[in-house]
N, C-alpha and C positions, 0 to 999 in steps of 0.2 A: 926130556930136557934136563939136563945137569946143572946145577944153582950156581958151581961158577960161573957158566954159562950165563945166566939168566940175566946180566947186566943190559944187553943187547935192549936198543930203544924199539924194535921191530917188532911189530904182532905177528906173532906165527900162526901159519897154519894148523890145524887142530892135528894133523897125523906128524908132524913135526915136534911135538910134544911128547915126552916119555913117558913110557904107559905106567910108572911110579906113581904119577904125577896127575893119573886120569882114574875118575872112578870107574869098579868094574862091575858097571849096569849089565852084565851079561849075569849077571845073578837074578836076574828080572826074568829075562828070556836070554837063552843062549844064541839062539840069531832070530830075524825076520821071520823066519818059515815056522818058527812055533807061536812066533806072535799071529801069526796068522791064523793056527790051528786054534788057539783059544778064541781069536774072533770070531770064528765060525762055530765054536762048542757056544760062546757067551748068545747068541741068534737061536742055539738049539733050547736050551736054557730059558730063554725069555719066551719060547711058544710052548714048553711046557710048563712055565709059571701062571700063563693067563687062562689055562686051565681049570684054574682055582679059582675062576671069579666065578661068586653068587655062591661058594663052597665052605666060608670062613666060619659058619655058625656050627658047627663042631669041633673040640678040641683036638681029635686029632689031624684033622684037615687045616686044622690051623699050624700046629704043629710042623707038618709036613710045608707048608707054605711059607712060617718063615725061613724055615730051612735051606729051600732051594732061595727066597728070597736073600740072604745069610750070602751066598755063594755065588749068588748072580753078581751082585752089587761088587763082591769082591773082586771077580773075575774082571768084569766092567770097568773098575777103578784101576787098576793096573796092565790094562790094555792101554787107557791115557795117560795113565804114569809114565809110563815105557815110550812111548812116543813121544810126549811131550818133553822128558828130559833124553832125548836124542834130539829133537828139535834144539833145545836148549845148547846144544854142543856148538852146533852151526845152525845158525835161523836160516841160513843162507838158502842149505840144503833141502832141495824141493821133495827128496823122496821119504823126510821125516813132515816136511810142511803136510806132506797129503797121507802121512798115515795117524799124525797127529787130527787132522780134517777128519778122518774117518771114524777115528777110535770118540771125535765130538761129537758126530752124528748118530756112534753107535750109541753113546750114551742117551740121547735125545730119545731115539728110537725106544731104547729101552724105558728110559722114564713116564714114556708114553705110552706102552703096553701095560706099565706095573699102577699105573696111574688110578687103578681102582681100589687096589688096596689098600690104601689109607683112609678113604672114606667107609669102606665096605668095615673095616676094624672099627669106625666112630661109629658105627650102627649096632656096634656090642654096648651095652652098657657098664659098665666095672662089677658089680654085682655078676653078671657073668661070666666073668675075666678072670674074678678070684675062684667063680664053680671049677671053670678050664682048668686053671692054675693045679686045683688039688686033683681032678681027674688025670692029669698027664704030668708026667714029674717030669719030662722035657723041656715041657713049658719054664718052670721055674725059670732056667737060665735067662729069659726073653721079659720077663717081669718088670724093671725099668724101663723098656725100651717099650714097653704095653702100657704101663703106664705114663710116660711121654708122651707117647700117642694119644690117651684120652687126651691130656693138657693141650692139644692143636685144635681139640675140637670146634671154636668158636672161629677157627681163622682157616677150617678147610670145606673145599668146595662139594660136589656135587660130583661124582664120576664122570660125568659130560665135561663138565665145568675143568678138570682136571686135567682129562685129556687133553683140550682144547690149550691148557695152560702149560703142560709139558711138549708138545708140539710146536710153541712156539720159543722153546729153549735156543735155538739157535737165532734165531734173531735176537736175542736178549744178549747172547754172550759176543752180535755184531761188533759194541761200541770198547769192547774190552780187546777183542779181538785185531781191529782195527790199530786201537791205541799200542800196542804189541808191536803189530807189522813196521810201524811208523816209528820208535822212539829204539826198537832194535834191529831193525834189518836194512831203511831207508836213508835213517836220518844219518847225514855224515857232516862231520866237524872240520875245522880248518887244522891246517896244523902248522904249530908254534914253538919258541925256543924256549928249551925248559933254563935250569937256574946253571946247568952247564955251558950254554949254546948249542947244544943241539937240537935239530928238527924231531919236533916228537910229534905223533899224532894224535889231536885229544879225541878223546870218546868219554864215556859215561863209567866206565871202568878205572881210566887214569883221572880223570876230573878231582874227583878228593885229593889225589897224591898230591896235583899238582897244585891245588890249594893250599898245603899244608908245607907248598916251598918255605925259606928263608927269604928268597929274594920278591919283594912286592910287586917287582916287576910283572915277574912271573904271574904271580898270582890273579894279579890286575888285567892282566891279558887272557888269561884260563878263562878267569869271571865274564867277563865283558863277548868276548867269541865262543864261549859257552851258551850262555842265556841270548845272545846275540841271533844266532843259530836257532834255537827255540822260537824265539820273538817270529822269524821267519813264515812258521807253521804256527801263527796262536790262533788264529782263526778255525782251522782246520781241529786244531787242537780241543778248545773251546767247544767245536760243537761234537766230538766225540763225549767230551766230558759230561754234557749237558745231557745229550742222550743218555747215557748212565744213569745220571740223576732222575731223569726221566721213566727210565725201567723202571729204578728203585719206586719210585712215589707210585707206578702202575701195580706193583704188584704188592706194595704195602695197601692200595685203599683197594683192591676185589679180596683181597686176607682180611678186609675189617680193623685192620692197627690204623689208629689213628695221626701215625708219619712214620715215615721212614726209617729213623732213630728207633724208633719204637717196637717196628717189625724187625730189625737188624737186631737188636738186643733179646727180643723173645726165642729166639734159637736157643741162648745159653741160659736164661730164665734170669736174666741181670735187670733190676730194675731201671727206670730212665734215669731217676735220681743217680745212681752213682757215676754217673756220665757229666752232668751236671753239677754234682759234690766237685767231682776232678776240676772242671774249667774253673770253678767258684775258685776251689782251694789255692790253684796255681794264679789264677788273678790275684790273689791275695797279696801274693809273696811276688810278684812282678820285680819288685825294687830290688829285690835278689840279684834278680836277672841283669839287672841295671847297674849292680855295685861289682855283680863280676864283669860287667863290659870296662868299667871304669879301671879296674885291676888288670885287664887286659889290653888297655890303650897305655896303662903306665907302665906294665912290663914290654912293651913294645917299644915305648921311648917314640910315639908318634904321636902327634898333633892333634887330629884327628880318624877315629877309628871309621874302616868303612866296611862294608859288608863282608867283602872279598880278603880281610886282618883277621875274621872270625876262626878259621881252622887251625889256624900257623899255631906250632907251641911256641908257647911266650917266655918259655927258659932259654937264655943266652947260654951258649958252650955247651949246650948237651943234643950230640945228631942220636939219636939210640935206630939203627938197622937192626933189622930181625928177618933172618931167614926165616923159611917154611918150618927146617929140621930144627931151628931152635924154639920159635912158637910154639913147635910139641912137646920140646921137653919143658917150656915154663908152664904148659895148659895141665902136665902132668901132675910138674910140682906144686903151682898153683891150689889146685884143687883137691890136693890131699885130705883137706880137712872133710871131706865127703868119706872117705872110707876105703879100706883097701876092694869092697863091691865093684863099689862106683868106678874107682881109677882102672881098674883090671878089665875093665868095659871099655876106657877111653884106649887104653892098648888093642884091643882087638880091636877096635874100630880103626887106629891108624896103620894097623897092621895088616887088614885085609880091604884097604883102598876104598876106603867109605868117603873120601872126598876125593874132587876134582879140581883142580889146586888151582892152575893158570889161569889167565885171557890168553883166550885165541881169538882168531879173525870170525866174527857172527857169532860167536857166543854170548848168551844171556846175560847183562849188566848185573852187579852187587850180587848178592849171594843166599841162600836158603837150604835148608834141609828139605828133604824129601824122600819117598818111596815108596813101598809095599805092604803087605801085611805077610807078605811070605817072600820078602827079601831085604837087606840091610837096610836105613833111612838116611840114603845120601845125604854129601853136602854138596854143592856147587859153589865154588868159591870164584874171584879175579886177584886172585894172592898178591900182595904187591909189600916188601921189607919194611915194615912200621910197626908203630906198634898200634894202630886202628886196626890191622887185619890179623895179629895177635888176639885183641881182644872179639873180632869176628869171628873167628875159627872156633874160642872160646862157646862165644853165643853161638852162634849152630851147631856145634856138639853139645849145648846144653838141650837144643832140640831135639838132637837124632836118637840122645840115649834116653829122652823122653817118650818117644817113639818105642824104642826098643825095647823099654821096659815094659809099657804097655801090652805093646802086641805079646809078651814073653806070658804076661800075666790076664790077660783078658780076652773073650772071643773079640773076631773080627768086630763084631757089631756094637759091640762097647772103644774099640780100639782108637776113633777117632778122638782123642779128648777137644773140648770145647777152644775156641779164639781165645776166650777171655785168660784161660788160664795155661795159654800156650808159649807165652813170652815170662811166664815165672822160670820156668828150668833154666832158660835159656841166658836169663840175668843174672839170676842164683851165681852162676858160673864167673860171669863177668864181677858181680861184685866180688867173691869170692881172692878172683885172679888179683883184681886190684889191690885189695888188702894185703894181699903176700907182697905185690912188688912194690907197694910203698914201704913196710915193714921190713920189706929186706935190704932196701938199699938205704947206706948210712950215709952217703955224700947227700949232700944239701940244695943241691944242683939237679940229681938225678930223684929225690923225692920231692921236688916241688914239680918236675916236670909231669911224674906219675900223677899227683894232686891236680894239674891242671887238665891231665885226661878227665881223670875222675870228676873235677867239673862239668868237662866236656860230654861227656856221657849225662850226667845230670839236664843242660845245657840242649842236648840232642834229644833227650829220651822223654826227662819230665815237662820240660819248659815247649821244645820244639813239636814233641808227639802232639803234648795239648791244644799247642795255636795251631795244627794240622787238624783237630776233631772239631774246634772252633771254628774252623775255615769249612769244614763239611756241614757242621749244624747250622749253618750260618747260609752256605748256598742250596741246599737242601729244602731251608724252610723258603727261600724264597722259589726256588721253583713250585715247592705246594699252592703257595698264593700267585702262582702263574705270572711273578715279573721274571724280566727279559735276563737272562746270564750270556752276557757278548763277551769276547773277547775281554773286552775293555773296563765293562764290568767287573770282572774274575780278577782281570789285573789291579783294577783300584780296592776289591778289596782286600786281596792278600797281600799288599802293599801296605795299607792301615794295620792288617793285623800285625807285619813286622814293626809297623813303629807304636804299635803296643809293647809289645811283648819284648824289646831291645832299647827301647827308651829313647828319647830327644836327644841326647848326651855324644850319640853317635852320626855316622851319617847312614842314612840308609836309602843305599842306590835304587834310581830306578827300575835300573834290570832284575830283582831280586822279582821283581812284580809277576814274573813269569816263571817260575820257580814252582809251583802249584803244575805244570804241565809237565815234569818231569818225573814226580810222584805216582809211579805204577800202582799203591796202594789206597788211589783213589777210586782204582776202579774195583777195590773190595771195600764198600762203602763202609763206615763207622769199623775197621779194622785196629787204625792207629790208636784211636785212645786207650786199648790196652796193652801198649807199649808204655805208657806211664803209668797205669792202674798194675801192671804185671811189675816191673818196676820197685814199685813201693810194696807190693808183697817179696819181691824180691830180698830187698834191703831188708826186711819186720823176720824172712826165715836167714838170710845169714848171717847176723845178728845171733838168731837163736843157735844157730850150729856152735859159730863160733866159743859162745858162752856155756852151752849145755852138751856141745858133744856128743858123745854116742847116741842118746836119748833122740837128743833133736835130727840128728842121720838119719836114724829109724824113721821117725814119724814123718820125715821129707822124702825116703825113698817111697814107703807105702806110699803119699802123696803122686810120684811119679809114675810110678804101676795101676794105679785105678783108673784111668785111661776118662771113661766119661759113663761109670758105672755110678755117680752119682750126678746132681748139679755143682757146676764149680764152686759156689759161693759155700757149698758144703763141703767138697775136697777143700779147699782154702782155711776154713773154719777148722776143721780137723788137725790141717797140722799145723792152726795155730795160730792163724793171721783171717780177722775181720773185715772183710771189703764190704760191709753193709755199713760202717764208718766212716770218717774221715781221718781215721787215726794213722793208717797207714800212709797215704799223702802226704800229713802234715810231722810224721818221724821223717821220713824221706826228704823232705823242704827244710828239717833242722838237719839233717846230716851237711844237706848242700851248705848251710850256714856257717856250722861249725867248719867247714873246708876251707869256707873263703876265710875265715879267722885264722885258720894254720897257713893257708898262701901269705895271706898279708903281714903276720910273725915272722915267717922264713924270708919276707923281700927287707922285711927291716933290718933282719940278721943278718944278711947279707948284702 
């Protein structure tokens, strides 16, 4: 597909696209038939793994186990990868549905075979671990990752107990699975006159754009036949949701965490408190929230604000379009302040098709990085001329070279870094970008517009993320104490939460209430709040680049290459930024302040 081109209101078919324009996942597996050949090495692999059970109380048998364990896992994860981002092309397409189906089962399988060696390792005491350690100098490499595993001890079961718990991996990933089929492959939208009159078709892909019309019309009709649509399936909706919640609280109390939150957090070793700090901090400052809605009904020039006024920029005279091709050269320029390392990575990476640019017909809604550990760390995009999916591109290449760094610099087994500390690169970038394109532009019109993103982003990340963790801690506990989450339930309360969190001052529609069902990152439970905890370490290290420079580059790349060869809270501390605080939060809620001060300077100026 050529960008002249690209004006066309039709969704195309995925072969109908230019292969520019498509990532090139053949660097995973070059066809089917080798994906095939590894699924049948990864089978051979998993029956010479379980070999080793009742074999682990010597160090070199240990040695050798994690080894092949090291290599199983990896194989395994990129049998799913590979089929799941084929699926992701077209959901449609039934011969990725059922190799994605297989590569879930293989994995089950295998979890269920490997299923003793984690307890059989809690039967070593550490006092052992450190004998191992100086008998096999192999071992070393494996030393986090051994001691990790003692820290499970109190929360893992019994060999039997294990098995029985990985066996039922596929019914656990039922309620997520379903929810998938349903909000990408099933659910279809009406279709409506965008701010041209043309018939467009809305899906989950164009829905922001056309949010962020000029004409209200528009947008009031997107809103309303959007969530409309939803409303349809909240039922159905509802009780996939609730099953989730369900899983979660089943395998939080046979793990012994005392909720859900709790077990969700003990993976990256983040205290409950800082979860808690967040919602605290940003309750705080709510009135924020409220005095930028206030600024945003007065640059609008309307009466009253309603939900569906919230995306639109509220600078009059300025449209800003952004091709694909120019995105990349402002992500380039943007971000220079990272280093000629850093930039020389975003060049190969758009130079050898690490993202996949378009919407097509049955492709995966909004966007993510992803990959291998021995292939590039795609993006998947729905690219659309703004400057939202400027600053998206931005954020997932803050991901991918996060990734990249990693696996450059650490075995597989440390490669995975933690959630918590996965959406700092990724903002790093975003704040970064912002700062240049306010700084750079000297019309007054086009820097207040940039400022009102950068709200927005505030607006979405700190304020929005948190009343989404609020909404999860909040139905979560109530399924522990076993009341009812209907439908109607779910809708009243995330309907209170928005007229928390947006204030009296506005109107706040009823349809927003089902908004909560649209949220695929509900079904990775306590996910989002580190989208505003990431966030505010974001803002705390580009701050520090920008003022220290080379210094502060260094100590964020190392940052990025350690992968999860320590706990986050200690990669975080290292280069520089305390999340056992509230300090970073409450830098991040003065910056938003200071913003709405230079908005409301520049509306008087002008």
């Amino acid at each position: 597909m050529r960008e002249d081109k690209k004006s066309s209101k039709k969704i195309l078919e995925r072969e109908d696209i230019d292969i520019a324009y498509k990532w090139d996942i053949e660097k995973i597996y070059k066809d089917d038939e080798e994906w095939e050949q590894d699924f049948k090495k990864a089978k051979e692999l998993t029956n010479d793994f379980v070999q080793y059970q009742g074999k682990l109380n010597d160090s070199k048998k240990l040695l050798q186990a994690l080894q092949l364990y090291e290599g199983l896992l990896q194989k395994v994860y990129k049998l799913y990868t590979y089929g799941k981002m084929r699926r992701d092309e077209n959901n449609q397409n039934p011969k990725y549905q059922a190799l994605t189906d297989r590569a879930q089962s293989l994995h089950i399988e295998v979890e269920s075979a490997i299923s003793f060696f984690t307890p059989e390792l809690l039967q070593i005491n550490e006092e052992e671990i450190e004998k191992f350690l100086n008998e096999e100098e192999g071992l070393k490499k494996y030393h986090q990752f051994l001691m990790e595993t003692l820290r499970n001890k109190p929360h893992v079961l019994s060999v039997q107990e294990e098995k029985i718990i990985a066996q039922a991996g596929d019914l656990a990933q039922a309620s997520e699975n379903i929810y998938d089929m349903l909000n990408d492959a099933d659910m279809r939208f009406p279709e409506i006159a965008d701010e041209k009159g043309e018939i467009v078709e809305l899906t989950a892909g164009n829905f922001t754009h056309l949010m962020e019309s000029k004409n209200r019309e528009v947008r009031k009709t997107a809103f309303y036949q959007f969530y409309g649509t939803y409303s349809k399936y909240k039922n159905t909706l509802a009780a996939t949701f609730n099953a989730n919640l369900k899983k979660d609280g089943f395998y939080a109390k046979v793990r012994k965490h005392n909720s859900s939150l709790e077990a969700s957090l003990f993976e990256s070793n983040i205290p409950v408190e800082v979860y808690d700090k967040l919602i605290e901090a940003v309750n705080e400052n709510l009135h924020l929230m409220h005095r930028y809605m206030a600024i945003r009904e007065k640059m609008l020039k309307i009466d009253d604000l309603h939900m569906y006024d919230i995306y639109t920029p509220i600078v009059e005279g300025v449209d800003i379009k952004i091709t694909y091709q120019e995105a990349k050269d402002m992500v380039m320029e943007g971000l220079a302040a990272l280093g000629e390392e850093y930039c020389n990575t975003i060049k190969f990476a758009f130079d050898n098709r690490w993202v996949d640019v378009y919407e097509n017909k049955g492709k995966s809604s909004g966007a993510y990085s992803w990959g291998t550990y021995d292939s590039y760390p795609f993006i998947l995009m729905n690219y659309k001329d703004n400057v939202d999916n400027l600053f998206t591109l931005a954020h997932e290449m803050g991901h991918s070279i996060h990734s990249y760094y990693t696996v450059l610099n650490q075995p597989f087994i440390y490669s995975n870094y933690k959630i918590f500390v996965a959406e700092v690169a990724s903002t790093v970038n975003e704040a970064l970008l912002m700062d240049y394109m306010i700084s750079k532009n000297e019309d007054k019109k086009v820097k207040m517009y940039y400022i009102n993103h950068f709200l927005e982003q505030f607006r979405t990340t700190m304020f929005r993320q948190t009343m989404f963790a609020e909404f999860e801690k909040i139905t979560h506990e109530m399924v522990a104490k076993g009341d009812a989450l209907t439908a109607e339930k779910l809708c009243e309360i995330y309907y209170e939460l928005n007229r928390k969190y947006y204030g009296s001052d506005m109107t706040i529609n009823k349809e927003i209430e089902i908004e909560w069902a649209r949220i695929p990152h509900f079904y990775r439970s306590f996910y989002v709040y580190q989208y505003a905890t990431g966030f505010s370490a974001a803002i705390a290290l580009s701050k520090q680049i920008k003022q220290d420079g080379e210094k502060a580059v260094d100590s964020y790349l190392k940052f990025l290459k350690s992968g999860s060869i320590d706990y986050p809270i200690n990669l975080l501390k290292n280069a520089g930024v305390d999340m056992t605080s509230k300090k970073p939060v409450e830098m991040a809620l003065k910056v938003f302040a200071d913003l709405l001060d230079e908005m409301e300077k520049l509306v008087e100026e002008n």
